[in-house]
Every structure is written in structure tokens, then in C-alpha cells.
PyMOL Python script that loads the backbone (N, CA, C, O; Angstrom):
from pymol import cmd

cmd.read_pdbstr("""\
ATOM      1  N   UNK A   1     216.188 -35.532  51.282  1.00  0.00           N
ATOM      2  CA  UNK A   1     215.454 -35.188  50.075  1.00  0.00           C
ATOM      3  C   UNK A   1     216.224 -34.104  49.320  1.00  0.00           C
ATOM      4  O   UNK A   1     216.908 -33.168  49.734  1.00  0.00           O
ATOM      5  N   UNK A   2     215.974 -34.424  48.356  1.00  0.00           N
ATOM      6  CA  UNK A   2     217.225 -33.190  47.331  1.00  0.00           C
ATOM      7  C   UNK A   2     216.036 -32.493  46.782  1.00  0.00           C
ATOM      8  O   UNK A   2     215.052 -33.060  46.305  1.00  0.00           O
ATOM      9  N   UNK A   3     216.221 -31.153  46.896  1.00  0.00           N
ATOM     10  CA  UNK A   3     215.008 -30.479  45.890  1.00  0.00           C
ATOM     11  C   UNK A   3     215.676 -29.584  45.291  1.00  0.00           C
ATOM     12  O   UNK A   3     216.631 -28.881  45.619  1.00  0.00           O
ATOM     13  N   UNK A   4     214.896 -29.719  44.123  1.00  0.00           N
ATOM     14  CA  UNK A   4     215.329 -29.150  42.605  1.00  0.00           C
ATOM     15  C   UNK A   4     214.766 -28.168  42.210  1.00  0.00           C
ATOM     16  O   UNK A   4     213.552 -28.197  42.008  1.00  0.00           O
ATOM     17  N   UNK A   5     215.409 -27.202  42.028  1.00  0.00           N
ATOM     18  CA  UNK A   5     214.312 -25.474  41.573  1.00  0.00           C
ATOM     19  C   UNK A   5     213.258 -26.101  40.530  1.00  0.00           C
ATOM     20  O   UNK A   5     212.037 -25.946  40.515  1.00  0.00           O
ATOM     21  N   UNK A   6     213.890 -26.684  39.856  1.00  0.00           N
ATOM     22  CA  UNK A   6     212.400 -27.104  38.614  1.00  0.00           C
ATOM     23  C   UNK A   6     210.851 -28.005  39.182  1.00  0.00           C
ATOM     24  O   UNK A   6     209.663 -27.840  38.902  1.00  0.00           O
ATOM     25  N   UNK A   7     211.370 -28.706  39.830  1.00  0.00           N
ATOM     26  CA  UNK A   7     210.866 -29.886  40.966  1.00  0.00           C
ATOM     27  C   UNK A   7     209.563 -28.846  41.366  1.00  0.00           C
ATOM     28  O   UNK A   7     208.381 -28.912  41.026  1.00  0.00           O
ATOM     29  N   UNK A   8     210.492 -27.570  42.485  1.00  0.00           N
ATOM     30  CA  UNK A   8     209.597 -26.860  42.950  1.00  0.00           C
ATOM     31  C   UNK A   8     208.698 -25.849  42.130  1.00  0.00           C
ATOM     32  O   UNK A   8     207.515 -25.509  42.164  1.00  0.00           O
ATOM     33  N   UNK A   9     209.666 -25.570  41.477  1.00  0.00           N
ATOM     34  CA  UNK A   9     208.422 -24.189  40.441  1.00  0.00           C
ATOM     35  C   UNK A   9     207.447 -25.078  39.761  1.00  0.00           C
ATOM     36  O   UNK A   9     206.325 -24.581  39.866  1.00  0.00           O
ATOM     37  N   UNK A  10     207.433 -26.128  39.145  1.00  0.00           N
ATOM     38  CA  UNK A  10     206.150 -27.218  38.869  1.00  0.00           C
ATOM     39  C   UNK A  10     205.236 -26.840  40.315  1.00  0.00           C
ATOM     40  O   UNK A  10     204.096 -26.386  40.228  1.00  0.00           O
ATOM     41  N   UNK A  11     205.571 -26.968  40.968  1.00  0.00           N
ATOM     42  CA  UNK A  11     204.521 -27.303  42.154  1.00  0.00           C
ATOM     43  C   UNK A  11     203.653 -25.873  42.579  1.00  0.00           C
ATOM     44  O   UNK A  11     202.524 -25.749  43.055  1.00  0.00           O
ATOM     45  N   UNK A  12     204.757 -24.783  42.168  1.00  0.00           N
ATOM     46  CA  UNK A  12     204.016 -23.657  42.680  1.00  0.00           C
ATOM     47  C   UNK A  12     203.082 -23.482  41.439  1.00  0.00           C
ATOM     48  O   UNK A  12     201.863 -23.506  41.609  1.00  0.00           O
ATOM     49  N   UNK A  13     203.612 -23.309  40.212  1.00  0.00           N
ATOM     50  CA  UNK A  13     202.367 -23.133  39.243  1.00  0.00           C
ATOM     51  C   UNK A  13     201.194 -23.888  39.104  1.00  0.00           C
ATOM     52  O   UNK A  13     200.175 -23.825  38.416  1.00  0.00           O
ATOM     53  N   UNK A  14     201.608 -24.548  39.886  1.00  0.00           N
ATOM     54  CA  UNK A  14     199.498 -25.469  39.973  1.00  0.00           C
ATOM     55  C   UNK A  14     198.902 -24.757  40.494  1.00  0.00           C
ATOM     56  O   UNK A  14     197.711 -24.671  40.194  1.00  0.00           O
ATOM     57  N   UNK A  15     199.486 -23.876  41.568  1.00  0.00           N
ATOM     58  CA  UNK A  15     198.569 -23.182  41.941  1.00  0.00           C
ATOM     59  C   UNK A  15     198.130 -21.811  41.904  1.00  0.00           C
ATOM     60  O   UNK A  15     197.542 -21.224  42.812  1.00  0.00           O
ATOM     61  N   UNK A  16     198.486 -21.315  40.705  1.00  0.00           N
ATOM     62  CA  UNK A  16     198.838 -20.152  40.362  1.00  0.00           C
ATOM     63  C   UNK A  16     197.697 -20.357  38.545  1.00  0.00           C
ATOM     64  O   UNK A  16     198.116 -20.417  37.389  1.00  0.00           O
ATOM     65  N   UNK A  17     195.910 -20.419  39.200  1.00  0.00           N
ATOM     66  CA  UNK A  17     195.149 -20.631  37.567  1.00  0.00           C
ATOM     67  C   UNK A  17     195.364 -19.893  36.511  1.00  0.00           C
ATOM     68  O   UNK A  17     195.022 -20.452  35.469  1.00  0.00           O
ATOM     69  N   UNK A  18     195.926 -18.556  36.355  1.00  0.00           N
ATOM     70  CA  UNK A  18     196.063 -17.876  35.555  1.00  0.00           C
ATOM     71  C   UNK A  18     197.467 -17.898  34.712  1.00  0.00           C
ATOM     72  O   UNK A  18     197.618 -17.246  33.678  1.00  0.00           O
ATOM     73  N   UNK A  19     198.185 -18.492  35.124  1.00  0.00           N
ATOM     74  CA  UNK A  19     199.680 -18.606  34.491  1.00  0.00           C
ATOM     75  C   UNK A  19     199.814 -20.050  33.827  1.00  0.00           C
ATOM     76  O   UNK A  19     199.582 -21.124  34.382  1.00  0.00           O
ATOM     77  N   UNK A  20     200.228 -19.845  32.556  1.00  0.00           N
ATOM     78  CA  UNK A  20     200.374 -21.510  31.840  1.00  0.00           C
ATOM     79  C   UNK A  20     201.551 -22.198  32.191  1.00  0.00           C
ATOM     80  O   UNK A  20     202.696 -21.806  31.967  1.00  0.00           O
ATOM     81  N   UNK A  21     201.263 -23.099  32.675  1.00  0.00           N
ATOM     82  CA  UNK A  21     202.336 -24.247  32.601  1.00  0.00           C
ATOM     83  C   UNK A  21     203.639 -24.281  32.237  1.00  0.00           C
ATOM     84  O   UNK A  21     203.960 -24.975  31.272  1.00  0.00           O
ATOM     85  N   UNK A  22     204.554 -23.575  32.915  1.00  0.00           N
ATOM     86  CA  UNK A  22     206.137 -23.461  32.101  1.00  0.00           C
ATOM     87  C   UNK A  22     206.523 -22.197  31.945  1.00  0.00           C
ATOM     88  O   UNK A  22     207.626 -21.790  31.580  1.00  0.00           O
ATOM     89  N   UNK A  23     205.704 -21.675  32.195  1.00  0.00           N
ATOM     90  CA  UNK A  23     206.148 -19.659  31.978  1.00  0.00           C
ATOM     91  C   UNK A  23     207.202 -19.503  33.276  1.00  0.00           C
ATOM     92  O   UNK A  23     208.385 -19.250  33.050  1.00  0.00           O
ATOM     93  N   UNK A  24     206.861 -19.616  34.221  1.00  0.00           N
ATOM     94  CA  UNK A  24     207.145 -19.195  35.555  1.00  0.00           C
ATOM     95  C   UNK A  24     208.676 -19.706  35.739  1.00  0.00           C
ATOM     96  O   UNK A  24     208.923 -20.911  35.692  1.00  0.00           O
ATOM     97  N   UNK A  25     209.749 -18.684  35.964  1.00  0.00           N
ATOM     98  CA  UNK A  25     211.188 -19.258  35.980  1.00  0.00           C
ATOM     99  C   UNK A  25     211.447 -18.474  37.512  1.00  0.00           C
ATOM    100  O   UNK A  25     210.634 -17.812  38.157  1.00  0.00           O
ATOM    101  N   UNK A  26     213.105 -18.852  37.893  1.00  0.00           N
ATOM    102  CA  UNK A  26     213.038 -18.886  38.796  1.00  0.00           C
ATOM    103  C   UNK A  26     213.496 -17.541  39.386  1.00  0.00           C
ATOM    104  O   UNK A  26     213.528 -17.452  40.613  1.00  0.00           O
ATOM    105  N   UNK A  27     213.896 -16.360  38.542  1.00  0.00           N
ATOM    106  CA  UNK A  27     213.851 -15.361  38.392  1.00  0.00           C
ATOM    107  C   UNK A  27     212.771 -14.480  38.640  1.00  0.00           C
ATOM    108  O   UNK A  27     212.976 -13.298  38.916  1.00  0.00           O
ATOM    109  N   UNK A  28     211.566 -14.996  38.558  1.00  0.00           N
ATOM    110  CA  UNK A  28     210.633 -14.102  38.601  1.00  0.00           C
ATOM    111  C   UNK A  28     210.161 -13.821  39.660  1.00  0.00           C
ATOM    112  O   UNK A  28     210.237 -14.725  40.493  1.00  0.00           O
ATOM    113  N   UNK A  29     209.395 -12.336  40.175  1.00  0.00           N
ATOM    114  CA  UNK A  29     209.285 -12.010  41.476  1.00  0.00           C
ATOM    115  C   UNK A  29     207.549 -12.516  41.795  1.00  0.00           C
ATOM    116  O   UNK A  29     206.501 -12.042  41.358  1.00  0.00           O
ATOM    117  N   UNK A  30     207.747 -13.412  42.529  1.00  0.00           N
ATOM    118  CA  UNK A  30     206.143 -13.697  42.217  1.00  0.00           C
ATOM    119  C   UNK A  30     204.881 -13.077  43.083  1.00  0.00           C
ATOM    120  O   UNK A  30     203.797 -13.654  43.162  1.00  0.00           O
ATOM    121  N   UNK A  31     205.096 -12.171  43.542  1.00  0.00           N
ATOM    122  CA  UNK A  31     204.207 -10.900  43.939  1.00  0.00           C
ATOM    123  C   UNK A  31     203.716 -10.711  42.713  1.00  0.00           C
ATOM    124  O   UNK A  31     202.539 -11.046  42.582  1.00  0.00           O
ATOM    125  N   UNK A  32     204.393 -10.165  41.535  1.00  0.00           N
ATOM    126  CA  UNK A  32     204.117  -9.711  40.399  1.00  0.00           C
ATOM    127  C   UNK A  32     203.329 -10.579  38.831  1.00  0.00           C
ATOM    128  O   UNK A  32     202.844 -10.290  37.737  1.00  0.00           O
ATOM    129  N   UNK A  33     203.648 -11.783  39.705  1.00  0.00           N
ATOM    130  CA  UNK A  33     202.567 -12.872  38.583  1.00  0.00           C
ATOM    131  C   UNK A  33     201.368 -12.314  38.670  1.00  0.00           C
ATOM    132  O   UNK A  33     201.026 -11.670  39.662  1.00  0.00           O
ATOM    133  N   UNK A  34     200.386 -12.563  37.331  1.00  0.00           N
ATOM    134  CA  UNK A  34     199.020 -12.715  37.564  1.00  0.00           C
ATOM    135  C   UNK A  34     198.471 -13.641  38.646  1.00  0.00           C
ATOM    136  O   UNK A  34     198.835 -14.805  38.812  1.00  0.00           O
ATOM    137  N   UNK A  35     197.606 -13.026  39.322  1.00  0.00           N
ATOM    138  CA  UNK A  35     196.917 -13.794  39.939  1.00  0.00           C
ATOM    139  C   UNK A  35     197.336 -13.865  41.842  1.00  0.00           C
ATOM    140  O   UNK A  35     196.712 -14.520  42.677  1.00  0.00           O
ATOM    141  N   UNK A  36     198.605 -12.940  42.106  1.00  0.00           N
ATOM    142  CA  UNK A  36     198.751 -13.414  43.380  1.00  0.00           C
ATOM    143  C   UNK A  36     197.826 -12.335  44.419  1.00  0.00           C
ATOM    144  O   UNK A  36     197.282 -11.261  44.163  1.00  0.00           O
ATOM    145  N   UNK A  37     197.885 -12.862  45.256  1.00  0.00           N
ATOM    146  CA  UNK A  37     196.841 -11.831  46.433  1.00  0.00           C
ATOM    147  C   UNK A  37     197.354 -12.566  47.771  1.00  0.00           C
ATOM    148  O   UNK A  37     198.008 -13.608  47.822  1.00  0.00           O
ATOM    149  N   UNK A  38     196.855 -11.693  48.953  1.00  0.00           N
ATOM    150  CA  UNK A  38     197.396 -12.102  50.497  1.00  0.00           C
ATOM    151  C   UNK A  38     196.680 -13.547  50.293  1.00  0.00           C
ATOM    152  O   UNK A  38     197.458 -14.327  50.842  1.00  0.00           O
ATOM    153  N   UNK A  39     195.872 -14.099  49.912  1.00  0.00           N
ATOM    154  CA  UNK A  39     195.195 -15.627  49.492  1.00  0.00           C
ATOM    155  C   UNK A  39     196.334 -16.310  49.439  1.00  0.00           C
ATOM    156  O   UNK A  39     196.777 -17.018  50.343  1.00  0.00           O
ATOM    157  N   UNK A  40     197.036 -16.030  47.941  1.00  0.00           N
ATOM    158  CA  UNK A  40     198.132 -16.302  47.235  1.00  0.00           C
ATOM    159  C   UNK A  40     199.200 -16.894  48.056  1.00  0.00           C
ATOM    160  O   UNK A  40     199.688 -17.972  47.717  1.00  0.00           O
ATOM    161  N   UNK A  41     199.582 -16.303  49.059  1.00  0.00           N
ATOM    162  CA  UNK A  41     200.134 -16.304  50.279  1.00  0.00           C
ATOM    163  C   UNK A  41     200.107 -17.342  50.915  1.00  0.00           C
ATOM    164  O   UNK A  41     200.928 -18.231  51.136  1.00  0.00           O
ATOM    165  N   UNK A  42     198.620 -17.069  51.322  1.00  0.00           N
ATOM    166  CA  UNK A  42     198.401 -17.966  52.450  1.00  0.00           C
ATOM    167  C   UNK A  42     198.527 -19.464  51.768  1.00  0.00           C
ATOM    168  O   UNK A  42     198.923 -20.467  52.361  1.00  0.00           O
ATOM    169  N   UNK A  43     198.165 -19.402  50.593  1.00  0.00           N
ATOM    170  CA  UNK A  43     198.081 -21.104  49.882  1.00  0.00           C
ATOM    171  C   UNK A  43     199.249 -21.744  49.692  1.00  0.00           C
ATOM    172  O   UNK A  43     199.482 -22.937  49.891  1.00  0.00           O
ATOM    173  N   UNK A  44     200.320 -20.504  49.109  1.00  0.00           N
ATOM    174  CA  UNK A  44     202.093 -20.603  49.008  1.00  0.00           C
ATOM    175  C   UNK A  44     202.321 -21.224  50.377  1.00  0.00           C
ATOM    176  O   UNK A  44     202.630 -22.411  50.270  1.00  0.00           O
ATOM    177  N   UNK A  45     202.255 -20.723  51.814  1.00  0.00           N
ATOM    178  CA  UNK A  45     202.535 -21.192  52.775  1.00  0.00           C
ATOM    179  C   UNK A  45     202.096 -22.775  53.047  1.00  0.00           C
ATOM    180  O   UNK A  45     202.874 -23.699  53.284  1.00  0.00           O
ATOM    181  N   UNK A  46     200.838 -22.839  52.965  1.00  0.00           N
ATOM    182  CA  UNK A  46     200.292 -24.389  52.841  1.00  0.00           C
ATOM    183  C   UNK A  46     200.709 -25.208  51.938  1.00  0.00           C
ATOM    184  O   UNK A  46     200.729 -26.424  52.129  1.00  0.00           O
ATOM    185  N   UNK A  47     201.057 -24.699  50.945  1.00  0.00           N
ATOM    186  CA  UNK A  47     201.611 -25.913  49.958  1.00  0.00           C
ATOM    187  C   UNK A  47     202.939 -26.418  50.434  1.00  0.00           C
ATOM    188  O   UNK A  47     203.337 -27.535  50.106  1.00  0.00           O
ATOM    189  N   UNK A  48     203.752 -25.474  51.336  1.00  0.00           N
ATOM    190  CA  UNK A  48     205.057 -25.678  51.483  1.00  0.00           C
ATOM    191  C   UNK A  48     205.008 -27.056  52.863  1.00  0.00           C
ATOM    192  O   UNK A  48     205.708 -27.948  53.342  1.00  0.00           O
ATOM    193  N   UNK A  49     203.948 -26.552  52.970  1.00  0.00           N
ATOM    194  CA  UNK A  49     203.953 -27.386  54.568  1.00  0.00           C
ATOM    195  C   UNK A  49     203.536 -28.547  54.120  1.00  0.00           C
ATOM    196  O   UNK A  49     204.186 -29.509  54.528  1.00  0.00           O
ATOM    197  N   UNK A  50     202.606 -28.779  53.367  1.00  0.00           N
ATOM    198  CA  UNK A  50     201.836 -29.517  52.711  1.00  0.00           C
ATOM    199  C   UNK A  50     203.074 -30.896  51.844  1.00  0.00           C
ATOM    200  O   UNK A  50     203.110 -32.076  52.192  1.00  0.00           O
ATOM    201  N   UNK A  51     203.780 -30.386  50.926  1.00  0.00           N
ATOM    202  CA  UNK A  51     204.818 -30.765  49.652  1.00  0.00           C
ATOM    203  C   UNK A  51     206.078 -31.013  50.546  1.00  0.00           C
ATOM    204  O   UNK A  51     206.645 -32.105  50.528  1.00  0.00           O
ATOM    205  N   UNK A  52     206.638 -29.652  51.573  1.00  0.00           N
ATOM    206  CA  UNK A  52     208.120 -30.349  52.267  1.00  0.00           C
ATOM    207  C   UNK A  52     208.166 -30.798  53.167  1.00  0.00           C
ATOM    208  O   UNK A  52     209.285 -31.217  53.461  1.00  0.00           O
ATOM    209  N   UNK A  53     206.991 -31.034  54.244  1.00  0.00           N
ATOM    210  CA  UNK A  53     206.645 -30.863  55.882  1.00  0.00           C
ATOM    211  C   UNK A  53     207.563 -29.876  56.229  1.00  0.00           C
ATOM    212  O   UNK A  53     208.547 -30.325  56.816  1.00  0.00           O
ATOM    213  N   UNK A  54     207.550 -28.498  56.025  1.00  0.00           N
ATOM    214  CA  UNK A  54     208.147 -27.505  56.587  1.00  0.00           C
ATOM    215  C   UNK A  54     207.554 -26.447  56.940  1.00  0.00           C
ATOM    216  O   UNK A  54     206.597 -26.364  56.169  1.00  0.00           O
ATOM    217  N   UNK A  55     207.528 -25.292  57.869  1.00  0.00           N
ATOM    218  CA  UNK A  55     206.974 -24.740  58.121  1.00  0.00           C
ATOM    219  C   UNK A  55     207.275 -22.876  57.646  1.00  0.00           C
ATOM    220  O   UNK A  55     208.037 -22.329  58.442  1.00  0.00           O
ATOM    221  N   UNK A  56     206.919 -22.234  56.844  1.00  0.00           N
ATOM    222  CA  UNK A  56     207.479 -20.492  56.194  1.00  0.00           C
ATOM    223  C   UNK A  56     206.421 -20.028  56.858  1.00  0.00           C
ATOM    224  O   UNK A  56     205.239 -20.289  56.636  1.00  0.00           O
ATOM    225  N   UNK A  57     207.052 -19.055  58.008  1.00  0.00           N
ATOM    226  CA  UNK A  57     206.271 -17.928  58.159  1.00  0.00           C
ATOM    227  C   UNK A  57     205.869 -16.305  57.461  1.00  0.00           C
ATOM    228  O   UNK A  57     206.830 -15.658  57.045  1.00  0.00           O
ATOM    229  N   UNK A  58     205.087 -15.956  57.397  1.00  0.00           N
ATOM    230  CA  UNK A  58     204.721 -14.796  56.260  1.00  0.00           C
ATOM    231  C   UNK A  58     205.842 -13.552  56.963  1.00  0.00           C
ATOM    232  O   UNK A  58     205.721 -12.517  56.307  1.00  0.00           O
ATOM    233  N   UNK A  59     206.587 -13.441  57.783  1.00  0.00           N
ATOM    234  CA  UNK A  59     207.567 -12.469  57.708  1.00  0.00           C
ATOM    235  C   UNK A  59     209.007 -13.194  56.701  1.00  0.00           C
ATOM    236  O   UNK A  59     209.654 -12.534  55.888  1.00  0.00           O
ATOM    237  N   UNK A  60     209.233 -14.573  57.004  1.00  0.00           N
ATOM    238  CA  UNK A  60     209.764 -15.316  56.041  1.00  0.00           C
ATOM    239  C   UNK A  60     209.648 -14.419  54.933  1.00  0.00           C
ATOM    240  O   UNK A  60     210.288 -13.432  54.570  1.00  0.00           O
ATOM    241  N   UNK A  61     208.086 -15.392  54.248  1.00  0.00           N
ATOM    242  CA  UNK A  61     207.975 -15.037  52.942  1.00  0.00           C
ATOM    243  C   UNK A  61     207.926 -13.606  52.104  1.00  0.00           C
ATOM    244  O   UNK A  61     207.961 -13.412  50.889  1.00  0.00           O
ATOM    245  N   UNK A  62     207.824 -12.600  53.305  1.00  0.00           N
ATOM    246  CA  UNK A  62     208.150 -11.087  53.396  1.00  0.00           C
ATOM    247  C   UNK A  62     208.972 -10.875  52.709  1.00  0.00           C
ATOM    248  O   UNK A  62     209.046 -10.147  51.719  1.00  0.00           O
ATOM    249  N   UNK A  63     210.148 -11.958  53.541  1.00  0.00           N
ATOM    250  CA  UNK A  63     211.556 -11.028  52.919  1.00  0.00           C
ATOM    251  C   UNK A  63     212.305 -11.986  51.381  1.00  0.00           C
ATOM    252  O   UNK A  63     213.440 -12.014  50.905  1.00  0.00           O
ATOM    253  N   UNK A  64     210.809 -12.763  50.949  1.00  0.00           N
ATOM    254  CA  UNK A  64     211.485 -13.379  49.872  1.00  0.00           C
ATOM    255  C   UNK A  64     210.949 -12.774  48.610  1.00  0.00           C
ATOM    256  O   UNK A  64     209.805 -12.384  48.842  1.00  0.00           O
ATOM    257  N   UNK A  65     211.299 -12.535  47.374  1.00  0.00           N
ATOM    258  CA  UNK A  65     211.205 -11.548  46.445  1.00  0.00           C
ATOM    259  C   UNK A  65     210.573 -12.696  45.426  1.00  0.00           C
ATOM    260  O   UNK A  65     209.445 -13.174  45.314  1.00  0.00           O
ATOM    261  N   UNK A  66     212.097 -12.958  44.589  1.00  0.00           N
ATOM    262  CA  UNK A  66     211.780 -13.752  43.304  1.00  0.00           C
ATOM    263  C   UNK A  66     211.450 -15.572  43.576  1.00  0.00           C
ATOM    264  O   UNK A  66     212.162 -15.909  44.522  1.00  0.00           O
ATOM    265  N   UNK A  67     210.852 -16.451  43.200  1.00  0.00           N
ATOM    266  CA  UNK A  67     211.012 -17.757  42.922  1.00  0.00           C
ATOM    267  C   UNK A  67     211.989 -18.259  43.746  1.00  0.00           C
ATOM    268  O   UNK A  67     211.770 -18.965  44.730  1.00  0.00           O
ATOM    269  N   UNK A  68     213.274 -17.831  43.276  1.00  0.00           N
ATOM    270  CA  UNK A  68     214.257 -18.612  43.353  1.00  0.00           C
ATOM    271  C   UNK A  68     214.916 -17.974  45.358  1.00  0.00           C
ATOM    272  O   UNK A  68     215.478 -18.743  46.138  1.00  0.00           O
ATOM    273  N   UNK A  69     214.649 -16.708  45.623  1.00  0.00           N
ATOM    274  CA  UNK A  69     214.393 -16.288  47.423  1.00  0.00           C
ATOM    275  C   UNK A  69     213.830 -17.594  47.722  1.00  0.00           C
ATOM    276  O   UNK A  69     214.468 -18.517  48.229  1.00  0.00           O
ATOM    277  N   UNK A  70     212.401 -17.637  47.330  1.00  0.00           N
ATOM    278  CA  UNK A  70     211.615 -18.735  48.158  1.00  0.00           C
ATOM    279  C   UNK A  70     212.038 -20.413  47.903  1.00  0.00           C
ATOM    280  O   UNK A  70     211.855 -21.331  48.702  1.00  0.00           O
ATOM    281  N   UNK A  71     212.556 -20.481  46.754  1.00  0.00           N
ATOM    282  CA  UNK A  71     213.140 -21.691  46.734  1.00  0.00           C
ATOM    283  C   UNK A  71     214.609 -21.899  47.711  1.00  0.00           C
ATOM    284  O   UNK A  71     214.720 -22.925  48.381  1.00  0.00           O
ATOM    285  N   UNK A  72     215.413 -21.121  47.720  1.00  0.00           N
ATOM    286  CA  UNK A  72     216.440 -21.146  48.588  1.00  0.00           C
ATOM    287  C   UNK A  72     216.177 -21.593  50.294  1.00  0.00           C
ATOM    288  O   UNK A  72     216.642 -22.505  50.978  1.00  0.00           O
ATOM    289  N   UNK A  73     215.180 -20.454  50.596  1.00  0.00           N
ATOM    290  CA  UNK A  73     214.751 -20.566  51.788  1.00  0.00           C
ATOM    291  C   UNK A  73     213.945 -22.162  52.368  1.00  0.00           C
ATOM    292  O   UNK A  73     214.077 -22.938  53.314  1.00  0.00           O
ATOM    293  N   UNK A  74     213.271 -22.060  51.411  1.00  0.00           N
ATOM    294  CA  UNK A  74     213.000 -23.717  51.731  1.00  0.00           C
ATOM    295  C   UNK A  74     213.889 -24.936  51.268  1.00  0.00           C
ATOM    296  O   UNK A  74     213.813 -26.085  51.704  1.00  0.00           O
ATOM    297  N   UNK A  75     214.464 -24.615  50.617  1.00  0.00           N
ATOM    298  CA  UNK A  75     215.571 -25.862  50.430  1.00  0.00           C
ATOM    299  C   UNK A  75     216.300 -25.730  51.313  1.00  0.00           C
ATOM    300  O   UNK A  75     216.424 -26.873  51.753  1.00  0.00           O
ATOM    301  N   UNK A  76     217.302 -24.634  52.298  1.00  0.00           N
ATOM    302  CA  UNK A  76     217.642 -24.564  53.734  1.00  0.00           C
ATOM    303  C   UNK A  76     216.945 -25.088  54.948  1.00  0.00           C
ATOM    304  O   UNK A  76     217.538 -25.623  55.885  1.00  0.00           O
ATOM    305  N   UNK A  77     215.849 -24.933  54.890  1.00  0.00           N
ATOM    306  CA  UNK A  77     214.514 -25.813  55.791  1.00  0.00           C
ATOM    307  C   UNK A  77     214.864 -27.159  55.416  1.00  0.00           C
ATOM    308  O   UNK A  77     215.199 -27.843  56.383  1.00  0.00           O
ATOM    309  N   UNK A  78     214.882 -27.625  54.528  1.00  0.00           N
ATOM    310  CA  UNK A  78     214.892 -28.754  54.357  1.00  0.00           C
ATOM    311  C   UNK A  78     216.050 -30.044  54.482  1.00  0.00           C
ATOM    312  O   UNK A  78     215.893 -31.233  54.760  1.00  0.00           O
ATOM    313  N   UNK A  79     217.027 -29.406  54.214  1.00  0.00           N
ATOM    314  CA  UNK A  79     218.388 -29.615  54.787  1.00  0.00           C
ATOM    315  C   UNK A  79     218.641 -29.671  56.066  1.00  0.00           C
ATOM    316  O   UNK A  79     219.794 -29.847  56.459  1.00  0.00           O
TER     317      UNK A  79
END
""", "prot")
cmd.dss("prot")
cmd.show_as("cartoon", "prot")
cmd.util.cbc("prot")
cmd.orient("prot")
């Protein structure tokens, strides 16, 4: 499976109600979006498992900052 930063940031902003459609690049640190909380988290983790069959643990996602951290990290999973 080839995954595509755009591919993925579509997928995270669905779940992210407060942010419109297309704002979210891959630069951005998404702690700092509207709307995230330890929830936030936990749903980020499920979607991943959910969308790549892969598994991010929250020390993982600890050490991932912007979008494009967490996209890396799971596109390495996935490979």
C-alpha cells in the first residue's frame, strides 16, 4: 500500500469537528489544532489501527509533533 500525506491528512480531519476541510497541512503540530484533547488521542490511535491495520502506541505518538511526525511514523509501519 503506498500512502500519501494528502491520502492521510483527509482522514485525520474527519475527525477533527472543529477544523474545515482542507486547512490542516502537514506542517502543522496537531496538539495545537482546535479541538484536540487526550480523547483526541485516543481516536488518532484508533483510526490508525482502524484505516492502516497498524498499531501507534501513545509514547509513539508522544514523540510525534507535527502531521507530517505522525505521517512518517506510520507510513514506516506500513512498509
Amino acid at each position: 500500500m503506498e500512502l500519501q500525506i494528502e491520502d492521510f491528512i483527509q482522514k485525520i480531519e474527519t475527525e477533527f469537528e472543529e477544523i474545515k476541510t482542507g486547512t490542516i497541512r502537514a506542517g502543522d503540530e496537531f496538539r495545537k489544532l482546535e479541538g484536540w484533547s487526550s480523547m483526541m488521542a485516543l481516536i488518532l490511535i484508533a483510526k490508525v489501527d482502524s484505516e492502516y491495520n497498524i498499531t501507534i502506541s501513545a509514547d509513539e505518538l508522544a514523540k510525534c509533533f507535527t502531521i507530517r511526525d505522525l505521517y512518517e511514523l506510520i507510513k514506516q509501519k506500513v512498509e
